[in-house]
Backbone as CSV, one residue per row, in Angstrom:
resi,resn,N_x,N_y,N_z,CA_x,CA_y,CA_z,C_x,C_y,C_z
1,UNK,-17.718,18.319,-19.992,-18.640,18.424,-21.097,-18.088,19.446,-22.099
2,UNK,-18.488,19.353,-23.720,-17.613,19.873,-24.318,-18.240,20.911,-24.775
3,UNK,-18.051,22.162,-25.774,-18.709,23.348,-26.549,-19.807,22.461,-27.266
4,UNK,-19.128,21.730,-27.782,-20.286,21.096,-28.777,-21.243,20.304,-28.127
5,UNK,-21.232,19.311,-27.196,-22.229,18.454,-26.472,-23.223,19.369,-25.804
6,UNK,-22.195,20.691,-25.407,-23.324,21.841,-24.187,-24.335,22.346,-25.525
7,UNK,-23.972,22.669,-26.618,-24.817,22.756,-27.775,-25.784,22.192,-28.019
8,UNK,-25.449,20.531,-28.299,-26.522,19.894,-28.841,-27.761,19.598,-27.976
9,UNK,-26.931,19.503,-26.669,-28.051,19.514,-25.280,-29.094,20.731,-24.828
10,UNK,-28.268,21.581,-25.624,-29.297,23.204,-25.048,-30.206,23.431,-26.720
11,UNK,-29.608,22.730,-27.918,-30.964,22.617,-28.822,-31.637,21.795,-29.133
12,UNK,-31.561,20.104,-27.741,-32.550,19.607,-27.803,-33.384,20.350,-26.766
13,UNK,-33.320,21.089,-25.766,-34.114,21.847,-24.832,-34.944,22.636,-25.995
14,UNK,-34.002,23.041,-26.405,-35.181,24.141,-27.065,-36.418,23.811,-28.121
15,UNK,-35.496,22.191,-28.379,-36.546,21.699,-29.493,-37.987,21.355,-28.303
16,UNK,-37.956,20.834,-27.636,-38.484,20.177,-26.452,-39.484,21.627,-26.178
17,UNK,-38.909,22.567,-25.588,-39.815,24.200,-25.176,-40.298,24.583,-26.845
18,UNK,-39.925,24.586,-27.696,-40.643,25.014,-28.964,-39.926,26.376,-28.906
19,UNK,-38.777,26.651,-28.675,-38.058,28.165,-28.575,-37.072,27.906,-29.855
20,UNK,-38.167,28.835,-30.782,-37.351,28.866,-32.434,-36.212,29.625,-32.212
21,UNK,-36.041,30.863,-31.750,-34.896,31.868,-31.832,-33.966,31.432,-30.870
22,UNK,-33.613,30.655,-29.950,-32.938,29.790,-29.562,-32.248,28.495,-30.302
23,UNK,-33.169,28.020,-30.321,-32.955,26.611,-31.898,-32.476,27.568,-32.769
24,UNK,-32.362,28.286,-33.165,-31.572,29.059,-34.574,-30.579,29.429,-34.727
25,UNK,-30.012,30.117,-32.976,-28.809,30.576,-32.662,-27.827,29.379,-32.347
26,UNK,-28.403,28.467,-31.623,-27.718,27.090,-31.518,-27.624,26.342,-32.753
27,UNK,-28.363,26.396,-34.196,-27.667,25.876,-34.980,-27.206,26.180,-35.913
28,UNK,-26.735,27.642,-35.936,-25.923,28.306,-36.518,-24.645,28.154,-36.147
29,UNK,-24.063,27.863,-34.552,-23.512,27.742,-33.867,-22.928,26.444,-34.056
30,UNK,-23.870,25.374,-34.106,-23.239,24.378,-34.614,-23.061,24.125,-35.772
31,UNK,-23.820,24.826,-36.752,-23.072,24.642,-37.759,-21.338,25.494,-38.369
32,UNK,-21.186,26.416,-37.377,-19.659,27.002,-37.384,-18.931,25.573,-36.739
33,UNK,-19.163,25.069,-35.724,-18.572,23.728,-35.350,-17.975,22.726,-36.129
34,UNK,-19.411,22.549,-37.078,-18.659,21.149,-37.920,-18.168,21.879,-39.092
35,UNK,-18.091,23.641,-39.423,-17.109,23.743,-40.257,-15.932,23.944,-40.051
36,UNK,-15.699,24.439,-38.889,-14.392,24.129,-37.807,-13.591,22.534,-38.184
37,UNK,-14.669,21.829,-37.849,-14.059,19.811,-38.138,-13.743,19.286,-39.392
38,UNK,-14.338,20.341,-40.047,-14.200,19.834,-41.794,-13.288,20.559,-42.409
39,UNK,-11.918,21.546,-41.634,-11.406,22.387,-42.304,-10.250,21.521,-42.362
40,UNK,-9.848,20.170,-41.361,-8.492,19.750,-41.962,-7.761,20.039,-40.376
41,UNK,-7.878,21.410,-40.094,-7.200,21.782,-39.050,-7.173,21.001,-37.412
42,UNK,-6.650,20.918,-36.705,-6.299,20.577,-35.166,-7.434,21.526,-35.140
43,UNK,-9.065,20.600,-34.100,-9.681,21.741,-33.211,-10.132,21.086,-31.941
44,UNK,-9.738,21.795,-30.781,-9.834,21.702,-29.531,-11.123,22.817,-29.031
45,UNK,-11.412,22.898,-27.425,-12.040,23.734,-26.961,-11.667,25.053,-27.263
46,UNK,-10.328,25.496,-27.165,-9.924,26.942,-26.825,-10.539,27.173,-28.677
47,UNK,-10.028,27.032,-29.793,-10.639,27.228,-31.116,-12.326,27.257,-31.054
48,UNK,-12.612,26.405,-30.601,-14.195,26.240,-30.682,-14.534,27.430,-29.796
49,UNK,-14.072,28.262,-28.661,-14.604,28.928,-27.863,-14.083,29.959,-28.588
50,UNK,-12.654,30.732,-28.961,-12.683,31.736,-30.100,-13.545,31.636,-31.223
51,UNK,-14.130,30.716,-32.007,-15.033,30.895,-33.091,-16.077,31.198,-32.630
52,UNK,-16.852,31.070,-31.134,-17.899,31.101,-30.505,-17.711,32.909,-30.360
53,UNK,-16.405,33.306,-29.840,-16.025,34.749,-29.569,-16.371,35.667,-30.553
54,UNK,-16.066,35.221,-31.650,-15.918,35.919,-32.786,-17.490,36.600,-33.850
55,UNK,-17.864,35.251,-33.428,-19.540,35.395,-33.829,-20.472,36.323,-33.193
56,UNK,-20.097,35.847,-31.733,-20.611,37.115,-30.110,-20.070,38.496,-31.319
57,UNK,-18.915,38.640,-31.508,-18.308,40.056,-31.646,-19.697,40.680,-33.056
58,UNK,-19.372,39.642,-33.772,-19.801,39.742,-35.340,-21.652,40.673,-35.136
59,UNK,-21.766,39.702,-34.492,-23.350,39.750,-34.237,-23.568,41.269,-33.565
60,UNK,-23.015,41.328,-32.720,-22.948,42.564,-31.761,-22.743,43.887,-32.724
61,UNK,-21.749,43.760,-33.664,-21.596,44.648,-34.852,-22.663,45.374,-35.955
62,UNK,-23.345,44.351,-35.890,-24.043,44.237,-36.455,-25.736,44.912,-35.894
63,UNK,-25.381,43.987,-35.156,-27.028,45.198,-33.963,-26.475,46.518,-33.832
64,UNK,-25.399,46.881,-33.646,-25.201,47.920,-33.633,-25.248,49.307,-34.860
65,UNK,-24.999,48.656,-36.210,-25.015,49.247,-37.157,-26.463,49.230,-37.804
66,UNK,-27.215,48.345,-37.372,-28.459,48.283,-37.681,-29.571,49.224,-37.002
67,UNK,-28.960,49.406,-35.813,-29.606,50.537,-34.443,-29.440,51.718,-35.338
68,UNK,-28.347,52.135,-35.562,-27.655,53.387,-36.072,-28.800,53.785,-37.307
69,UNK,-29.089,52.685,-38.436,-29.382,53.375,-39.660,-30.831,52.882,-39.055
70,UNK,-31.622,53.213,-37.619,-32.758,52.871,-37.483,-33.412,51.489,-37.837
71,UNK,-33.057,50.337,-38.083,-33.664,49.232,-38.043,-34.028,48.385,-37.231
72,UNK,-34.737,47.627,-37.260,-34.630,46.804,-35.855,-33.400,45.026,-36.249
Protein backbone atom coordinates (compact mmCIF):
# COMPACT_ATOMS: atom_id res chain seq x y z
CA UNK A 1 0.00 0.00 0.00
CA UNK A 2 1.31 3.30 -0.98
CA UNK A 3 1.92 7.02 1.04
CA UNK A 4 -0.79 8.21 -0.91
CA UNK A 5 -3.57 5.33 -0.79
CA UNK A 6 -2.57 5.06 3.31
CA UNK A 7 -3.73 8.87 3.00
CA UNK A 8 -6.74 8.79 1.23
CA UNK A 9 -7.90 5.77 3.39
CA UNK A 10 -7.07 7.46 6.81
CA UNK A 11 -9.16 10.78 5.39
CA UNK A 12 -11.95 8.79 4.45
CA UNK A 13 -11.87 7.48 8.27
CA UNK A 14 -11.83 10.66 9.40
CA UNK A 15 -14.47 11.90 7.12
CA UNK A 16 -16.61 8.89 8.40
CA UNK A 17 -15.58 9.83 12.60
CA UNK A 18 -16.24 13.66 11.80
CA UNK A 19 -12.39 14.30 13.03
CA UNK A 20 -11.80 17.87 11.35
CA UNK A 21 -8.12 18.29 12.64
CA UNK A 22 -7.28 15.03 11.25
CA UNK A 23 -9.13 15.62 7.82
CA UNK A 24 -6.96 18.84 7.66
CA UNK A 25 -3.64 17.38 8.33
CA UNK A 26 -4.37 14.61 5.80
CA UNK A 27 -5.27 17.07 3.23
CA UNK A 28 -2.70 19.22 3.42
CA UNK A 29 -0.66 16.24 3.10
CA UNK A 30 -2.21 15.31 0.15
CA UNK A 31 -2.24 18.15 -1.24
CA UNK A 32 1.92 18.31 -1.00
CA UNK A 33 1.38 14.86 -2.95
CA UNK A 34 -0.25 15.94 -6.02
CA UNK A 35 2.17 18.90 -5.99
CA UNK A 36 4.93 16.47 -5.87
CA UNK A 37 2.99 14.73 -9.35
CA UNK A 38 2.53 17.96 -11.00
CA UNK A 39 6.17 19.09 -10.74
CA UNK A 40 7.35 17.09 -13.93
CA UNK A 41 9.77 15.25 -11.68
CA UNK A 42 10.31 11.15 -11.15
CA UNK A 43 8.19 10.55 -7.72
CA UNK A 44 8.39 7.35 -5.92
CA UNK A 45 7.78 6.40 -2.13
CA UNK A 46 11.24 7.38 -0.75
CA UNK A 47 10.36 11.38 -2.24
CA UNK A 48 6.85 11.17 -1.02
CA UNK A 49 8.14 10.00 2.49
CA UNK A 50 11.00 12.90 2.54
CA UNK A 51 8.27 15.53 1.64
CA UNK A 52 6.17 13.86 4.42
CA UNK A 53 9.72 14.38 6.62
CA UNK A 54 10.09 17.71 5.89
CA UNK A 55 6.63 19.00 6.78
CA UNK A 56 6.94 16.72 10.33
CA UNK A 57 10.26 19.00 10.63
CA UNK A 58 8.47 22.34 9.36
CA UNK A 59 5.54 21.99 11.63
CA UNK A 60 7.55 21.04 14.67
CA UNK A 61 9.47 24.46 14.06
CA UNK A 62 7.01 26.09 14.19
CA UNK A 63 5.19 24.87 17.54
CA UNK A 64 8.16 25.50 18.79
CA UNK A 65 8.66 29.15 17.99
CA UNK A 66 5.17 29.76 18.72
CA UNK A 67 5.65 28.16 22.47
CA UNK A 68 8.61 30.54 22.83
CA UNK A 69 6.78 33.97 21.95
CA UNK A 70 3.84 32.42 24.26
CA UNK A 71 1.16 31.41 21.78
CA UNK A 72 -0.69 28.56 21.51
Amino acid sequence: MTLETQVMDSMKEAMKSKDSDTLNALRGIKAAFLTLNTSGKEVNEDIRMKELQRMIKQRQESAAIFAQNGRN
